[in-house]
C-alpha positions as CSV (number, residue, x, y, z in Angstrom):
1,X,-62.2,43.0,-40.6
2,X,-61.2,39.4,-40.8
3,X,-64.7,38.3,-41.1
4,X,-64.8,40.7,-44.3
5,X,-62.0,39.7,-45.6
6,X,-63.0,35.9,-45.4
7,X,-66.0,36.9,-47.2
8,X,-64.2,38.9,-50.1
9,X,-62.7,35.8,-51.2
10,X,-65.4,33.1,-50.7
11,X,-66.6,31.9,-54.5
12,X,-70.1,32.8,-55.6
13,X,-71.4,30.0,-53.9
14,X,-68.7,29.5,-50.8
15,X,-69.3,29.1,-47.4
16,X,-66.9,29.8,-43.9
17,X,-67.4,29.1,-40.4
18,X,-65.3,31.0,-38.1
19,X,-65.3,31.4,-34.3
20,X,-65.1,35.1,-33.1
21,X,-66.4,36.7,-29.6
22,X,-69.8,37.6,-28.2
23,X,-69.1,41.4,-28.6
24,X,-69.4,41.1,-32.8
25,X,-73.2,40.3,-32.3
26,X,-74.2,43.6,-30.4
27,X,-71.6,46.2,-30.8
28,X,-72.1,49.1,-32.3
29,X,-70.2,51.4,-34.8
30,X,-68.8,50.0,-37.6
31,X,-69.6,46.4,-36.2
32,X,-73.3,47.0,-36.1
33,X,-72.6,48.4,-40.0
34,X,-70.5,45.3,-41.1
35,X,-73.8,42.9,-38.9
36,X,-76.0,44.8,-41.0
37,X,-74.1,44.4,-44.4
38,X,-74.0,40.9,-44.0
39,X,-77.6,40.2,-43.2
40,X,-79.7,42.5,-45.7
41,X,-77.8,40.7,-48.1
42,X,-78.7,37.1,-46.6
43,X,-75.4,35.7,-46.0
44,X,-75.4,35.3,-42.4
45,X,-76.8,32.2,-42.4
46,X,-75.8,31.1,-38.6
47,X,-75.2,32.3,-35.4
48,X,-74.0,29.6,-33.0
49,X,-73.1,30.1,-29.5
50,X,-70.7,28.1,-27.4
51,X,-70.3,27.4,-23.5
52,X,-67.3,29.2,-22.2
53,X,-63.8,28.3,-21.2
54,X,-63.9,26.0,-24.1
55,X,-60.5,27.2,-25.7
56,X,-57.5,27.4,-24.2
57,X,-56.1,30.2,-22.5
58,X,-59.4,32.2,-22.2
59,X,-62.9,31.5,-20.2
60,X,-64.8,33.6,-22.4
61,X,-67.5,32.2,-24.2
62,X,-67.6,32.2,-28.2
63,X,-69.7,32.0,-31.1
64,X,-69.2,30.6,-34.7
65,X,-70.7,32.8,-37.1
66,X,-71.6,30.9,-40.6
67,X,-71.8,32.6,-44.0
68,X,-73.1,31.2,-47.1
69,X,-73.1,33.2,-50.2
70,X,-74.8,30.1,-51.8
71,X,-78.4,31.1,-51.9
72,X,-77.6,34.5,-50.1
73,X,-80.2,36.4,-52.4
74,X,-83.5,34.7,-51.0
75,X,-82.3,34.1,-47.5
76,X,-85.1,36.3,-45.3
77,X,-84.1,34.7,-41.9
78,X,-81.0,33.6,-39.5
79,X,-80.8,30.5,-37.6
80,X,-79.6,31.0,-34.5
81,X,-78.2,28.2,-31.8
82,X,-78.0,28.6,-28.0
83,X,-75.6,25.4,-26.9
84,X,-73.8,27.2,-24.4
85,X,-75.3,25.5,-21.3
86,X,-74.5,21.5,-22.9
87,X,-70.9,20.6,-22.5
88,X,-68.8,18.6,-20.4
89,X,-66.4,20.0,-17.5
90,X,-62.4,19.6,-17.5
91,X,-59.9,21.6,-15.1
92,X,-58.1,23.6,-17.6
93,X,-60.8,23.9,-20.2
94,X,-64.6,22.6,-21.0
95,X,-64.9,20.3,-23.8
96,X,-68.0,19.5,-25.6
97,X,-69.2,15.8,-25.9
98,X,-69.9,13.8,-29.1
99,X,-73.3,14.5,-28.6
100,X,-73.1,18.4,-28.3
101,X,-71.0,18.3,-31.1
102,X,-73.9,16.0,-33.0
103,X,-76.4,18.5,-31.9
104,X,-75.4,21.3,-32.7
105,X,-74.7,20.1,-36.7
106,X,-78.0,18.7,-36.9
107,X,-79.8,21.6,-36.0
108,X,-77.9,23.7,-38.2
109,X,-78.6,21.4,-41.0
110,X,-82.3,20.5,-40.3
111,X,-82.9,24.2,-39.7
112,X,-85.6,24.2,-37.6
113,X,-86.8,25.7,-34.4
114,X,-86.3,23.5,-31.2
115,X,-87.7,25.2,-28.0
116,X,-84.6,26.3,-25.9
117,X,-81.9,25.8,-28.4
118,X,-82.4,27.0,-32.0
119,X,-84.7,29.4,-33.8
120,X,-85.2,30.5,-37.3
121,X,-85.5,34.0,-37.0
122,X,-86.7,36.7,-39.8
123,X,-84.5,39.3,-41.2
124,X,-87.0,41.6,-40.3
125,X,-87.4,41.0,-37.0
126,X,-83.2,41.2,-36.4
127,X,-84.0,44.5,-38.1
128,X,-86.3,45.6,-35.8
129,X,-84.1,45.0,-33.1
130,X,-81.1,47.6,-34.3
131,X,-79.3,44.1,-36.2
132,X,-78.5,43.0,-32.4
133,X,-77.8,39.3,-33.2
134,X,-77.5,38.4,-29.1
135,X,-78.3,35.4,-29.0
136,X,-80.2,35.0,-25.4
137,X,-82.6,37.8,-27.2
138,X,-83.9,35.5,-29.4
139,X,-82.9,32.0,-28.0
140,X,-83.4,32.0,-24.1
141,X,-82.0,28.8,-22.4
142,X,-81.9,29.4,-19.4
143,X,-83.3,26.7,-17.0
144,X,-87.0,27.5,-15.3
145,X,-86.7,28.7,-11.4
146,X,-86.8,26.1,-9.0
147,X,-90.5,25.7,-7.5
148,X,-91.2,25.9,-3.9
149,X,-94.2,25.0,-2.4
150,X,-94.7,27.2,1.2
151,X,-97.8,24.7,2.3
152,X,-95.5,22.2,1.7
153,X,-92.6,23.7,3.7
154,X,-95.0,24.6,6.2
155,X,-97.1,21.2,6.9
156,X,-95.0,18.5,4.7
157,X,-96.0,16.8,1.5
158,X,-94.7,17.0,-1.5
159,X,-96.8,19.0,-4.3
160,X,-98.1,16.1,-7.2
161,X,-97.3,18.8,-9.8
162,X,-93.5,18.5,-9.1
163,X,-93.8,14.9,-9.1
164,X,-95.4,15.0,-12.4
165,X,-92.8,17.2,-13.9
166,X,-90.9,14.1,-13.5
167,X,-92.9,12.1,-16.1
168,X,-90.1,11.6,-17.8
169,X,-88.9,8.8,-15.7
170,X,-92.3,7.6,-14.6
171,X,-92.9,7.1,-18.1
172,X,-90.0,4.7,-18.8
173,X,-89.3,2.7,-15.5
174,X,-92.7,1.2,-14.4
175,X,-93.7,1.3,-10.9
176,X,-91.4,3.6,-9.7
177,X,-93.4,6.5,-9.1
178,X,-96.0,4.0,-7.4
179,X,-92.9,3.1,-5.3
180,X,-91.5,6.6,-4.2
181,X,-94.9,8.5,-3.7
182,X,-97.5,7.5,-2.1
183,X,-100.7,9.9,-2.0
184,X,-102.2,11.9,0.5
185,X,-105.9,11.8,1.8
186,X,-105.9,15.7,1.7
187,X,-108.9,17.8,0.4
188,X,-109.5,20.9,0.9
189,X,-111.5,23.1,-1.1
190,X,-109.6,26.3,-0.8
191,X,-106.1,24.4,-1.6
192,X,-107.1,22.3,-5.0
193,X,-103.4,21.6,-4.7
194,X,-103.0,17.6,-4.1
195,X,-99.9,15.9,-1.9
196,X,-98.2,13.0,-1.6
197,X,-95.7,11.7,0.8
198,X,-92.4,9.3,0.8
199,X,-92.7,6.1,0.8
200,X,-91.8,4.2,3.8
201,X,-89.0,2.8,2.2
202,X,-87.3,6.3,2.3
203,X,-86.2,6.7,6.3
204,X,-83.4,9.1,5.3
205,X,-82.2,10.6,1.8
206,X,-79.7,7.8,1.8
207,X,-82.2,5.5,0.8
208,X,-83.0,7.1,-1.8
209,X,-80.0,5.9,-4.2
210,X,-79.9,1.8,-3.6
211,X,-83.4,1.4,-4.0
212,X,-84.0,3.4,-6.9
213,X,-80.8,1.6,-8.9
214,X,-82.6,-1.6,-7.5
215,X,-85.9,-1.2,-8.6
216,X,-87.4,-3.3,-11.1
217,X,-89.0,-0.9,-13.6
218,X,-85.3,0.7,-13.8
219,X,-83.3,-2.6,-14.4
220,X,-86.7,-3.8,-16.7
221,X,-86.3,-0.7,-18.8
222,X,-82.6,-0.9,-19.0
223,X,-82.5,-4.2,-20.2
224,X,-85.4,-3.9,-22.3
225,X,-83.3,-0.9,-24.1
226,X,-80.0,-3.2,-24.2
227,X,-81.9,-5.9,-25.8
228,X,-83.3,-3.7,-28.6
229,X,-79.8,-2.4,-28.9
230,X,-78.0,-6.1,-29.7
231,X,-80.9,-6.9,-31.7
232,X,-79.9,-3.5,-33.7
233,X,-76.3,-4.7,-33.7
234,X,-76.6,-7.9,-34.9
235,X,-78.8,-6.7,-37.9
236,X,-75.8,-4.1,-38.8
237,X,-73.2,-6.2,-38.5
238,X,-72.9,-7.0,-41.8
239,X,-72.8,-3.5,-42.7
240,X,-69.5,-3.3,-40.3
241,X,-67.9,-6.5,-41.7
242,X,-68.5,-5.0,-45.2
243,X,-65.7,-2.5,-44.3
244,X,-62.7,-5.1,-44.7
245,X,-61.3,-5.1,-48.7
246,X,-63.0,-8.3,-50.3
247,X,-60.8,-9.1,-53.1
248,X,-63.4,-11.2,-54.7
249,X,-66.0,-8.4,-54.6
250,X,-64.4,-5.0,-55.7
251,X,-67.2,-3.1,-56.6
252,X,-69.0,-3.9,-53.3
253,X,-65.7,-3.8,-51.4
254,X,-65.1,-0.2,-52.5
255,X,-68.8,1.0,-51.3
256,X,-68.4,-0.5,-48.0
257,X,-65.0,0.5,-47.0
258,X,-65.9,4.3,-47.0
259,X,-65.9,4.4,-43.3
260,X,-67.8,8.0,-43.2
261,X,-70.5,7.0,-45.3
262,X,-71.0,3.8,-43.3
263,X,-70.7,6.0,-40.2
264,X,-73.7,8.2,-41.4
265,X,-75.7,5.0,-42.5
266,X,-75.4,3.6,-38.9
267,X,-76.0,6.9,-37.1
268,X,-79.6,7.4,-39.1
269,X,-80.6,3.7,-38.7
270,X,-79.6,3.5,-34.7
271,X,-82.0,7.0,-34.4
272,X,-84.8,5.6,-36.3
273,X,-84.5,2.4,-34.5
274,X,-84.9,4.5,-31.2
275,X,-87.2,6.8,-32.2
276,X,-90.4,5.3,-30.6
277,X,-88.6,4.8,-27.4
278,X,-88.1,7.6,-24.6
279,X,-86.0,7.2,-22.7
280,X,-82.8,8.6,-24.5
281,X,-83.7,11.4,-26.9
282,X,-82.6,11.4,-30.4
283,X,-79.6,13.5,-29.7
284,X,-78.3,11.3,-26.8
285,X,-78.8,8.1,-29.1
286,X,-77.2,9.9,-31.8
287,X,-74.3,11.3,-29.2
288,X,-73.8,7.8,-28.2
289,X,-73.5,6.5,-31.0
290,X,-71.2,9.3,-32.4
291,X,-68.7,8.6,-28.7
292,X,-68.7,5.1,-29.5
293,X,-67.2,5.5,-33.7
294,X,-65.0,8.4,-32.2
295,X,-63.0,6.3,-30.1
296,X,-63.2,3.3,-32.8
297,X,-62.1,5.5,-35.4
298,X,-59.0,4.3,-36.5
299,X,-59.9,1.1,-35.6
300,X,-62.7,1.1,-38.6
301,X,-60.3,3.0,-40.6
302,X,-57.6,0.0,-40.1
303,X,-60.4,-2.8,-40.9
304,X,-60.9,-0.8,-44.5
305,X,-57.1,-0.5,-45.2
306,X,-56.3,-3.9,-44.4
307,X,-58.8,-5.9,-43.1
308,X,-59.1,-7.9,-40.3
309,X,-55.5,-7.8,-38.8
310,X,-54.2,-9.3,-35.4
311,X,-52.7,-5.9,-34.3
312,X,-56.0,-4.3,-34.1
313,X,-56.3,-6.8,-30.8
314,X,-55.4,-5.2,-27.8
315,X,-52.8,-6.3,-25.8
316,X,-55.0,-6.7,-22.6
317,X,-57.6,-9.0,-24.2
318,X,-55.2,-11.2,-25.7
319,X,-53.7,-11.5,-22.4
320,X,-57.4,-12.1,-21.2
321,X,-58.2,-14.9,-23.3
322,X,-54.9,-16.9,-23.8
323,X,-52.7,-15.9,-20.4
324,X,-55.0,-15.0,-17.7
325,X,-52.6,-16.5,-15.2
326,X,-50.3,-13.6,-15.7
327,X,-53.1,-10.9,-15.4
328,X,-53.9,-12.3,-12.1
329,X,-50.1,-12.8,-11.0
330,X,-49.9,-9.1,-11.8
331,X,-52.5,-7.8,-10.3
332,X,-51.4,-9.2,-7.2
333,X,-48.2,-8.0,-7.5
334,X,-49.5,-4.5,-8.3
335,X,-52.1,-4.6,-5.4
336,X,-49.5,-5.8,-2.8
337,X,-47.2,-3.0,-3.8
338,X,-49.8,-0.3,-3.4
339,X,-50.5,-1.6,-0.2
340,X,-46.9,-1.3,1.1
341,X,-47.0,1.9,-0.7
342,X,-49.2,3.3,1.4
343,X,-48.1,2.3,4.9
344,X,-44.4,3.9,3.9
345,X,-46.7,7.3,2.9
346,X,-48.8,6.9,6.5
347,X,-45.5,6.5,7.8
348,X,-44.2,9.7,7.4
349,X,-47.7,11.7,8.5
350,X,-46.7,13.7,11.4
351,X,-49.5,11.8,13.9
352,X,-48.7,8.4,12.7
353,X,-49.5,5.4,15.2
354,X,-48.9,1.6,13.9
355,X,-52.2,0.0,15.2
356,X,-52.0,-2.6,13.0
357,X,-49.0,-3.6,14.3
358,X,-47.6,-3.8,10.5
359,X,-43.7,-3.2,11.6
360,X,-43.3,-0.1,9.3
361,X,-41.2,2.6,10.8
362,X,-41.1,6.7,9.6
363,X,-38.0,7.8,8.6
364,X,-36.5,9.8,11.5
365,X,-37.7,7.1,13.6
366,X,-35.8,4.4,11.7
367,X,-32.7,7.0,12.1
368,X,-33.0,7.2,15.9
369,X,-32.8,3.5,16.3
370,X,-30.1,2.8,14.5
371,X,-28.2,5.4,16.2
372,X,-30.0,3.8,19.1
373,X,-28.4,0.5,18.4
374,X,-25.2,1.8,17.4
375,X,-25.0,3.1,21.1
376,X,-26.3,-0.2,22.6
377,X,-23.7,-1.6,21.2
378,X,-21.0,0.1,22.6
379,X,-22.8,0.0,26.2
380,X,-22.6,-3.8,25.6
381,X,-18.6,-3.5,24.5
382,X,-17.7,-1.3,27.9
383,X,-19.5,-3.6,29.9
384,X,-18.2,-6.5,28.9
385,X,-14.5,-4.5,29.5
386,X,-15.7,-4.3,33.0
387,X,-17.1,-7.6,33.1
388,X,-20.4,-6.3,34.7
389,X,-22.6,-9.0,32.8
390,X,-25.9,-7.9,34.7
391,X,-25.7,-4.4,32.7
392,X,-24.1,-6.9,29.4
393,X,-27.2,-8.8,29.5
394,X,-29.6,-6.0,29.9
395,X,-28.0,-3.8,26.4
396,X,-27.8,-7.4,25.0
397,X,-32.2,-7.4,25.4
398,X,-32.3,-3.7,24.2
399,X,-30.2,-4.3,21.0
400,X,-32.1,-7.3,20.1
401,X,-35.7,-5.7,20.3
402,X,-34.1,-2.5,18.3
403,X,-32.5,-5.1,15.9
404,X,-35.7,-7.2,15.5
405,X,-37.8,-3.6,14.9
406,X,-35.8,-2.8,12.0
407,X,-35.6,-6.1,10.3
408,X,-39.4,-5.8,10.1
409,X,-39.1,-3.0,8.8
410,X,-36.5,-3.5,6.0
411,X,-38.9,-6.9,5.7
412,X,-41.4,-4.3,3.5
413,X,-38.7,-2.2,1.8
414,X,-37.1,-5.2,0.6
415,X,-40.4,-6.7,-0.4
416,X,-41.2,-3.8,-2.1
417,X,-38.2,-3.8,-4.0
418,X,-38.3,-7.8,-5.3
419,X,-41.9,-6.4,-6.3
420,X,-40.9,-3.6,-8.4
421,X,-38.5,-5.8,-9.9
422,X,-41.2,-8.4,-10.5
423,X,-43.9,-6.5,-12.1
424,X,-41.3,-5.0,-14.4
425,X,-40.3,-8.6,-15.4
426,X,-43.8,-10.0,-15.4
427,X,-44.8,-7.0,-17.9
428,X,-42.0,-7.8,-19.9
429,X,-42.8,-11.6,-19.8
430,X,-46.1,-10.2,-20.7
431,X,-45.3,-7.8,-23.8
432,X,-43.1,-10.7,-25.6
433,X,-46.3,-13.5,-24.1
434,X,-48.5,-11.3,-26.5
435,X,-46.5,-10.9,-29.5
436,X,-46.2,-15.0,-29.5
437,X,-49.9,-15.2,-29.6
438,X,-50.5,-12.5,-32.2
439,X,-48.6,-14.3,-34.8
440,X,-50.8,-17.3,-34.3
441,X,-54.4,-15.6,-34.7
442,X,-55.4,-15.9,-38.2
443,X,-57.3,-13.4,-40.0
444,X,-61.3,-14.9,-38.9
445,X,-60.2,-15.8,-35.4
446,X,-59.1,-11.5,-35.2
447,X,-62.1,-11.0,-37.1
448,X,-64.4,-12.8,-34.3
449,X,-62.4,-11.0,-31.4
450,X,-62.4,-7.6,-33.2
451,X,-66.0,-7.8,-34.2
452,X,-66.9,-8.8,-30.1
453,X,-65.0,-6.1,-28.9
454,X,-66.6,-3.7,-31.2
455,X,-70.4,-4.9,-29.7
456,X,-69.2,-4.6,-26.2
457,X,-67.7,-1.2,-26.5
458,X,-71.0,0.2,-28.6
459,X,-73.0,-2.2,-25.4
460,X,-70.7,0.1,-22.7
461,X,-71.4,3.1,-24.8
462,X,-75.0,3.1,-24.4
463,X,-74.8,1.7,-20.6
464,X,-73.0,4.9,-20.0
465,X,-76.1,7.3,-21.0
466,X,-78.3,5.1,-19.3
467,X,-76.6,5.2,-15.9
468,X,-76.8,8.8,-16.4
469,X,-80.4,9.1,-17.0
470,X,-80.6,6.6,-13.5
471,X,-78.3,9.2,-11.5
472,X,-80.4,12.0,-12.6
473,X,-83.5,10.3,-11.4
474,X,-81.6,9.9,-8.0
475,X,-80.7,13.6,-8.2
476,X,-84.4,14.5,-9.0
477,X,-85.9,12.8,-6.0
478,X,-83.4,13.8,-3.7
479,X,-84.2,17.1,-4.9
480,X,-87.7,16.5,-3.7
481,X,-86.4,14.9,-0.6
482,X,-83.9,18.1,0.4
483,X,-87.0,20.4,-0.5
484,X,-89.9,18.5,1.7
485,X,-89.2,16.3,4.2
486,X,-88.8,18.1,6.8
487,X,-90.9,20.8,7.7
488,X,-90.4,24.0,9.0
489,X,-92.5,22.5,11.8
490,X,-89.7,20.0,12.4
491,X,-87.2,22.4,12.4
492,X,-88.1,24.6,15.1
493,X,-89.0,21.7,17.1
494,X,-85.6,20.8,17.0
495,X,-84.6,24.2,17.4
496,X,-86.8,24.9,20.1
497,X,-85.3,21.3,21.7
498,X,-81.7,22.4,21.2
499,X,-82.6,26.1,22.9
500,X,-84.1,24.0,26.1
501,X,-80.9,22.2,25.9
502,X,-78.3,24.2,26.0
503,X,-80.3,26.8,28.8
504,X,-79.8,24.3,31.0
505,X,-76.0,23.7,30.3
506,X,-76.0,27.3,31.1
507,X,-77.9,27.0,34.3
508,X,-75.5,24.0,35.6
509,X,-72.2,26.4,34.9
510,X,-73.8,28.9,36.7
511,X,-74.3,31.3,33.8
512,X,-78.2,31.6,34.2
């Protein structure tokens, strides 16, 4: 009903977008009537699916449906979009990235079919199928089943066919296959199937990690990447700086500070730039890119309104450059206080012991003592009545090891007070230490330090995805690792071992 309604009052050539659940697309009744209304007459263009638990207060999954009366008449086809498996995980909700989001608007504008994601499909072919616009039935994501080969479980090896379904990485960090794998001398002419093994360098899965993040082709093809990237930024830096108002220049001023358009001219050149390369696709690239301008946003938007100004500085790297001194003073003070933190929060675990001999105390214990001491005290008093000084001088020793146990103790709760106190001057100190400095930067020198932070934060951007693509290379071979090596020879050798074991336990308590 809403979706008709939307529709009723689109212009001739209007467009909507509107989210709705799965259950429009292959109900029937007056839903499959409505489904086929809208498609014999072309303006369903769309049909994109989501990943669930993406809105709030429901884990169902969603789809946008897009209709476009603009060219409805000759539209014979519906694209439809599968991006319900690429999203990133929160606790309450899912969110998608910057590069989901970028993917899924590029294939709806490009329009074209890409193999387990989006698919043009006729209007006759959706009529064929009832007008059941599911979207698995005509774009199937779902990820190919997990190979397992029984030789190799059997004898050890790992199949070469699952290490070559790994090209990926081959491809883009030299030697590293060479490094891992090394092939077996195994022929046989029954089995065509080849083997390799581990590498020697591999004694456990453990292994696997550190020498793959210190490998040569990985940091050579990382920095290779990086290289091309600053090379990229350095070109387009102009195109950035173009963004401030240039009172001499209005014409030119007024192109460049349309921070969307320059958005879109960056995002097209930094693809093209990458296209040759593989080792990010083009939506990662793109996704990176689009990350990095989405937390710079009002940032760029600032730098067209008013240029290069002082406040766009933050705090912390104006501290960094011009007070370092009181970074490090409170860093310390913030380190030192989480360490006391922590021994008063050990303290009050049920099963606490002071190995370290660090003087803190729990909190019942603390109480007991100085009722402890408050006793002592009077011991000494009545003694000292009856002036027995051997029993005087004996309470006198007790009350001063109690007494010396909590001043240790209140030692670290004082200190940990005079720390509070500290940081919250030394932040102050530091909050008007900043303000100073800003009114002393002129306009180029915030230029120089805005423009370097923006390089860096584009640099860590990118670094991201590529320590990504290096953890799921780690994940990939331990895969292999988990899968092969050890054999199911192995393991009832070691079960076998274990059985021989424990029968004679049995035998030794009498059992057998």
């Amino acid at each position: 009903m809403f979706v008709q309604h939307m529709l009723a009052v689109l212009k001739s050539n209007g467009r909507l977008a509107t989210v709705m659940p799965h259950g429009v697309l292959f109900r029937g009744g007056e839903e499959r009537e409505a489904r086929q209304y809208f498609i014999d007459r072309g303006y369903l263009e769309a049909v994109i699916g989501l990943p669930s638990n993406l809105f709030y207060g429901t884990g169902i999954p969603a789809c946008i449906l897009i209709l476009n009366k603009e060219g409805a008449p000759q539209r014979d086809h519906v694209l439809f979009i599968n991006a319900d498996r690429e999203y990133r995980e929160g606790k309450a909700q899912n969110h998608l990235r910057p590069e989901d989001i970028d993917k899924i608007v590029h294939a709806y504008r490009a329009g074209k079919n890409i193999d387990g994601y989006a698919k043009r499909v006729p209007v006759a072919h959706i009529r064929d199928e009832d007008y059941n616009c599911n979207i698995r039935r005509y774009v199937d994501n779902a990820p190919p089943p997990e190979p397992h080969d029984v030789r190799a479980h059997l004898h050890g090896g790992v199949p070469v066919s699952e290490i070559d379904a790994l090209d990926h990485f081959w491809q883009n960090y030299q030697g590293l296959r060479e490094s891992c794998f090394i092939p077996r001398n195994y022929s046989n002419k029954n089995s065509p199937v080849a083997y390799a093994d581990f590498s020697a360098d591999f004694s456990s899965k453990r292994d696997i990690a550190p020498f793959i993040n210190t490998h040569p082709g990985v940091t050579q093809g990382h920095a290779q990447f990086m290289t091309v990237l600053e090379s990229w930024w350095q070109e387009h830096l102009p195109v950035i700086e173009a963004l401030a108002p240039d009172p001499d220049n209005q014409q030119a001023a007024n192109l460049g500070r349309n921070v969307y358009a320059v958005r879109a001219t960056l995002l097209d050149s930094i693809e093209r730039t990458f296209a040759s390369q593989h080792l990010l696709n083009r939506y990662q690239v793109r996704g990176a890119f689009a990350n990095y301008y989405k937390q710079l946003a009002s940032d760029f938007k600032s730098i067209a309104a008013s240029g290069w100004g002082p406040e766009l500085i933050p705090d912390e790297d104006i501290l960094q450059s011009q007070f370092p001194q009181v970074l490090a003073e409170l860093e310390q003070q913030h380190a030192r206080l989480a360490e006391l933190q922590a021994l008063f929060a050990a303290a009050s675990e049920e099963d606490f012991e002071d190995t370290d001999e660090t003087g803190v105390l729990p909190a019942d214990e603390v109480k007991s003592l100085k009722t402890a001491l408050k006793e002592t005290k009077g011991m000494m008093k009545l003694a000292k009545r009856d002036q027995n000084f051997g029993d005087w001088d004996s309470h006198r020793v007790e009350a001063e090891r109690i007494e010396k146990q909590l001043a240790r103790h209140k030692a670290l709760e004082d200190e940990a007070k005079l720390l509070k106190a500290a940081i919250k001057s030394t932040e102050a100190k530091k909050d008007e230490l900043v303000e100073q400095a800003r009114l002393k930067i002129s306009k180029d020198e915030a230029r120089q330090v805005i423009v370097e932070r923006l390089g860096k934060t584009l640099l860590n951007s990118y670094r991201q995805y590529l320590r990504a693509d290096q953890r799921a290379c780690i994940a990939a071979i331990e895969n292999l690792w988990n899968k092969y090596a050890i054999t199911a020879k192995q393991i009832e050798a070691e079960r076998d071992e274990a059985a021989k074991v424990l029968q004679e336990f049995l035998v030794e308590l009498g059992y057998e």
